[in-house]
C-alpha distance (Angstrom), angle and dihedral (degrees) to the residues before:
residue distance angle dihedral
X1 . . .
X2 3.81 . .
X3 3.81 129.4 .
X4 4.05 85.0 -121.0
X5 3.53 91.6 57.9
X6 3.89 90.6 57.2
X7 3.59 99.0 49.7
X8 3.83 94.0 46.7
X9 4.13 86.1 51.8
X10 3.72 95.7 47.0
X11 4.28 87.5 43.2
X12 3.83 89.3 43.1
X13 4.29 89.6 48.5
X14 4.10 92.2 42.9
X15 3.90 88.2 56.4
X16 3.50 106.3 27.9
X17 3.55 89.9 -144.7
X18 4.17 128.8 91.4
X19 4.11 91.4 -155.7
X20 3.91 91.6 54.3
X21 3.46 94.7 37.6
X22 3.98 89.9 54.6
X23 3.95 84.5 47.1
X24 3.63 98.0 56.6
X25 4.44 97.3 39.1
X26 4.24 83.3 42.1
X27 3.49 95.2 -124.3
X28 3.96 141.5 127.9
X29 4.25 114.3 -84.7
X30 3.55 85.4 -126.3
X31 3.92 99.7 48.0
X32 3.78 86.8 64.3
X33 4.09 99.1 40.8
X34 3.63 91.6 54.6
X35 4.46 93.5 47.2
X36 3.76 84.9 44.4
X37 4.01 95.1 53.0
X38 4.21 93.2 36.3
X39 3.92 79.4 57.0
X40 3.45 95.1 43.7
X41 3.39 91.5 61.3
X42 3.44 98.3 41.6
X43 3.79 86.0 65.1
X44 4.12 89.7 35.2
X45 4.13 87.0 -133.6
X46 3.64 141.8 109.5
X47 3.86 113.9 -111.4
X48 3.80 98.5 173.8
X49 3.86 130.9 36.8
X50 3.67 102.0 -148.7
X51 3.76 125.0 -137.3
X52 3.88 115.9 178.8
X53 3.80 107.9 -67.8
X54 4.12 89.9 -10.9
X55 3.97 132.2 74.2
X56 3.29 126.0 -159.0
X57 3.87 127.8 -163.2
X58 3.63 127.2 -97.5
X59 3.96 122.6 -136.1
X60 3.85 82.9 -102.7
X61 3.47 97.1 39.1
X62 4.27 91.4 55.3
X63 4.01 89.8 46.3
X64 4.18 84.3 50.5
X65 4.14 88.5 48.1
X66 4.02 80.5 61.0
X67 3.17 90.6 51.7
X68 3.67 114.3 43.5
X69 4.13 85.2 40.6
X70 3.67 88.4 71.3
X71 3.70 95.2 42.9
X72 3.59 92.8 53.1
X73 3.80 95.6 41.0
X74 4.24 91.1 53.4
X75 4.30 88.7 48.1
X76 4.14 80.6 50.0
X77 3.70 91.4 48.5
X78 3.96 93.8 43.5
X79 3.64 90.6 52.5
X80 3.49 90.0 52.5
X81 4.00 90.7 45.9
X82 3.77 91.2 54.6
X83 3.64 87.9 47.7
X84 3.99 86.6 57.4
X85 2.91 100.9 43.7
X86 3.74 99.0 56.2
X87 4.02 89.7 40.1
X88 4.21 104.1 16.7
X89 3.95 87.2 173.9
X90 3.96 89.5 65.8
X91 3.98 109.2 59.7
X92 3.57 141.2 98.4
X93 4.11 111.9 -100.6
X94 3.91 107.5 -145.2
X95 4.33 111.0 -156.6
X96 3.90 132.8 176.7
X97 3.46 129.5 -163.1
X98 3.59 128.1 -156.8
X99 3.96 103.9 -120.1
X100 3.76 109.4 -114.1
X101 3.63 94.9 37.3
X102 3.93 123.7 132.5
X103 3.51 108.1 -126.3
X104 3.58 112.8 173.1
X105 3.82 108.8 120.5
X106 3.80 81.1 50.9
X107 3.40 98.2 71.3
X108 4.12 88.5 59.4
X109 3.85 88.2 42.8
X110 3.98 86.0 60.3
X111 3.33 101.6 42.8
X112 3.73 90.3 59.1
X113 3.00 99.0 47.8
X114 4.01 94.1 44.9
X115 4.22 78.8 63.8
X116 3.82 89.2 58.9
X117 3.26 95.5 48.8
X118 3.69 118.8 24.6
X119 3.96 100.5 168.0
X120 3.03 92.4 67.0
X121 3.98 129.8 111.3
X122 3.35 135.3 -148.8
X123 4.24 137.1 -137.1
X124 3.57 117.1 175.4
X125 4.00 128.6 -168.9
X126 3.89 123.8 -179.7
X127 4.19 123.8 -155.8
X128 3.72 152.2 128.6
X129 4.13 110.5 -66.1
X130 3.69 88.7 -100.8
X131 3.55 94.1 54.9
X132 3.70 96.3 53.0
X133 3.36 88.6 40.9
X134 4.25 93.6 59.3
X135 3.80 78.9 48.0
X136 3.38 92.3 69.7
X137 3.51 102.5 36.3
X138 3.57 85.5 56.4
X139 4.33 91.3 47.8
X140 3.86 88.1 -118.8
X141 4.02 86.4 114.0
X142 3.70 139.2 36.3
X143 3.53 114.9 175.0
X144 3.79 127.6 25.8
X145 3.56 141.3 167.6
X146 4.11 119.3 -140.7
X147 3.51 148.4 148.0
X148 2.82 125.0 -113.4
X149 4.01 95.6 51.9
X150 4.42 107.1 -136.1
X151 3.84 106.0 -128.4
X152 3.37 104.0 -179.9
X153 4.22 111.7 24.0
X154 3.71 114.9 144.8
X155 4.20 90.4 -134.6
X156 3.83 102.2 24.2
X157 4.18 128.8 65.4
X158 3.94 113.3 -160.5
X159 3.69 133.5 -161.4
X160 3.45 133.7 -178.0
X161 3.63 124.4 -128.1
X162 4.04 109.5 -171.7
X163 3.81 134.6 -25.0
X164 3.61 122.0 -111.1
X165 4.09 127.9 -151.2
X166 3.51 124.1 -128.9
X167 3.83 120.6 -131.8
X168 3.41 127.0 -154.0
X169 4.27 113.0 -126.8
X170 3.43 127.7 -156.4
X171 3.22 146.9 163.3
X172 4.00 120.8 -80.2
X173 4.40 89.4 -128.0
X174 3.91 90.5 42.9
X175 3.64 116.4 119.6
X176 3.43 99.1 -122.8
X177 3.86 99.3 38.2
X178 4.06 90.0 98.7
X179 3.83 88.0 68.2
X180 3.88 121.7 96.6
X181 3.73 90.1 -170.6
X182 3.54 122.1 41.9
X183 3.77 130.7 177.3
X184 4.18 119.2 -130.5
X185 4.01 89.6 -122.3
X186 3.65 95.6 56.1
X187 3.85 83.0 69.4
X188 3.93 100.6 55.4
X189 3.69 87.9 104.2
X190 3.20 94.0 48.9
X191 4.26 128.9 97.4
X192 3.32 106.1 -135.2
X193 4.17 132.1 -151.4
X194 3.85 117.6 -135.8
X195 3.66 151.0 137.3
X196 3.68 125.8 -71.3
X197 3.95 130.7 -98.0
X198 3.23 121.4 -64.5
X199 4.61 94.1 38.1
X200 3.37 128.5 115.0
X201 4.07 98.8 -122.1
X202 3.43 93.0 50.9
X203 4.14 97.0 46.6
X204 3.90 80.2 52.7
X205 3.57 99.7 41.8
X206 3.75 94.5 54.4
X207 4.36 94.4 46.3
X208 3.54 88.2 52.7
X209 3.86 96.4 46.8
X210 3.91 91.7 47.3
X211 3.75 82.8 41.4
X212 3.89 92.4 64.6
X213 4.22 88.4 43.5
X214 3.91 104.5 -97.0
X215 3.92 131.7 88.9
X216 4.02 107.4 -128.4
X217 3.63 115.0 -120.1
X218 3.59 109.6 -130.6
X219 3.89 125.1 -146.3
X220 3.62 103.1 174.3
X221 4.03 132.8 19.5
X222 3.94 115.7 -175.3
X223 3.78 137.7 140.1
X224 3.91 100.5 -123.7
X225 3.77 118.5 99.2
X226 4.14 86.5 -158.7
X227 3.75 91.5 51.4
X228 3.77 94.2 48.0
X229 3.98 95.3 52.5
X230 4.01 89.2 42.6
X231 3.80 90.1 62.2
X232 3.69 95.8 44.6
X233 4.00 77.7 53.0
X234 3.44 97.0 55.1
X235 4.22 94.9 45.8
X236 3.80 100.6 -106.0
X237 3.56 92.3 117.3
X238 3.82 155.7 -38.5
X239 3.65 128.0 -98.2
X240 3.46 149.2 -166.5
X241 3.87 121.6 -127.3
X242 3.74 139.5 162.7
X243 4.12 111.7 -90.3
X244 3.72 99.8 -117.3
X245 3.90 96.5 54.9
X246 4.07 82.0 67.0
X247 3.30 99.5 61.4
X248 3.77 91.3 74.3
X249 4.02 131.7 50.1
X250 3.90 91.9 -0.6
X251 3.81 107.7 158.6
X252 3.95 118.9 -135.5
X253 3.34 94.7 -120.3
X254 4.33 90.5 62.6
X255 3.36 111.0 84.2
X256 4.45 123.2 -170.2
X257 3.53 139.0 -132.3
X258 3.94 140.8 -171.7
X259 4.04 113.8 -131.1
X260 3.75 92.4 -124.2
X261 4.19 95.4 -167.6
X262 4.03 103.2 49.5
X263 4.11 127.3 9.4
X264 3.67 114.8 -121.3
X265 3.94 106.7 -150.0
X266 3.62 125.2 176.3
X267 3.96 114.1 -159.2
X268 3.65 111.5 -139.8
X269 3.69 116.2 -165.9
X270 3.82 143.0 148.8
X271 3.87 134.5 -93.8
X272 3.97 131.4 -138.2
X273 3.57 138.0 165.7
X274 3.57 119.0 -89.5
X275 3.92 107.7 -161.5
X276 3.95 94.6 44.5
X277 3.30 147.3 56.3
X278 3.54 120.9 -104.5
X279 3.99 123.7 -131.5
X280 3.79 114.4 -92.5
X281 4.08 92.1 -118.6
X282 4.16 90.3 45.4
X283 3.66 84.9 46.3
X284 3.99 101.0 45.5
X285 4.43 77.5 53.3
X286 3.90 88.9 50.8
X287 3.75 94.6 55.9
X288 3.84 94.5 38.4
X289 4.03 84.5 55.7
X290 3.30 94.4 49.1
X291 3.25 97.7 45.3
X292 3.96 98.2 46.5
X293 3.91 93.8 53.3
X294 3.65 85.2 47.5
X295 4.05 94.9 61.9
X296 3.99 87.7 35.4
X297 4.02 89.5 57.4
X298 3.86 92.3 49.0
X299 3.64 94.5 40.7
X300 4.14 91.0 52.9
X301 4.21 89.6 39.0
């Protein structure tokens, strides 16, 4: 089986076409018929159903397309290791972020370290922790920053990086919003506006609700920071959010509060693989991170 062979298959299946597919790779019809049937009967299956001029892909032939995707897609990404690693300065960093996550000191974080390394390139992806997470399993991601933080995943090591406060937002009419210090069970009448299942805020928001004796009613559950804080503008609710997402875009009409009987903290932190090596430029990013939050947290303590 040759690498060849794989990337005329997977061309062949994305097109479902042999002309087009030949079109695209620049190579004679015939070149890629006659790789496609020698590995055809290497494997002694069908891939293709053939109709006329089109081909279509046999039950085999799609779980193969997994298959041979990956394989090509880990030679890609060792090429691009080796290329690294001989010149780490001239790659292509790939980040996630968690959606819902506050990322303003990043932004200063990357743009020094875009100065230290200005061959660099950059691919970012944003998605629940579990989807960044399957990323990584699957060696489409390296690096990623989340909340909450994995502790014990089989494929994925997680640090965190700092702690952030949550606030409570209301409205600037509500009845409570001339308070500085509110307590949790003032708010069990309350209908509250939060993230969906399966986020940090919200997995926090609820144990500390049930923690002061009431179950929060919940009129809104989305996964956009800007959404959330326009509905607490607008009355339909208040809300809980981490304090450095307020510091930006806050409407006049939101007022904050502390929580003045428990403190809500949301660890934010950063996820790598744990069974592979990571690429030297994703690597030299990791240990700048780490390293920067480390000097913030001592500064602020």
């Amino acid at each position: 089986m040759e690498l060849r062979q794989l990337i005329y298959f997977i061309e062949v299946a994305k097109r479902e076409h042999v002309t087009h597919a030949a079109d695209e790779l620049h190579v004679a019809q015939s070149a890629i018929s006659r790789q496609i049937s020698l590995l055809e009967a290497e494997l002694g299956v069908s891939l293709f159903w053939r109709e006329g001029r089109n081909v279509r892909l046999t039950p085999i032939g799609k779980v193969f397309l997994e298959h041979a995707e990956k394989v090509v897609l880990e030679i890609d990404k060792a090429k691009q290791r080796m290329h690294e690693f001989l010149d780490p300065d001239n790659g292509t960093v790939r980040l996630g972020f968690s959606t819902g996550l506050s990322v303003q000191t990043f932004s200063s974080l990357l743009a020094q370290f875009r100065e230290k390394h200005p061959g660099l390139e950059y691919q970012f992806v944003q998605g629940t922790p579990s989807y960044l997470i399957r990323l990584i399993e699957n060696g489409e991601l390296e690096l990623a920053l989340a909340s909450p933080v994995p502790d014990d995943h089989p494929a994925v090591s997680g640090e965190i990086l700092y702690m952030e406060k949550l606030m409570l937002l209301f409205r600037r009419d509500h009845p409570l919003s001339g308070q500085k210090m509110i307590r949790l069970a003032q708010l069990k009448n309350e209908r509250f506006i939060t993230f969906r299942e399966g986020f940090s805020i919200r997995e926090i928001l609820f144990a500390a609700c049930r923690k002061s004796g009431f179950e929060p009613a919940i009129a809104f559950e989305g996964e956009d920071m800007e959404t959330i804080k326009g509905l607490v503008a607008s009355g339909t609710g208040v809300a809980i959010l981490p304090e450095p997402a307020l510091l930006f875009n806050l409407s006049e009409e939101i007022v904050k509060a502390e929580i003045s009987d428990m403190e809500l903290m949301r660890p934010v932190g950063v996820m790598i693989p744990k069974k592979r090596e990571m690429a030297a430029s994703e690597k030299a990013l990791y240990t700048f991170l780490t390293s920067f939050y480390d000097r913030l947290n001592r500064f602020q303590r």
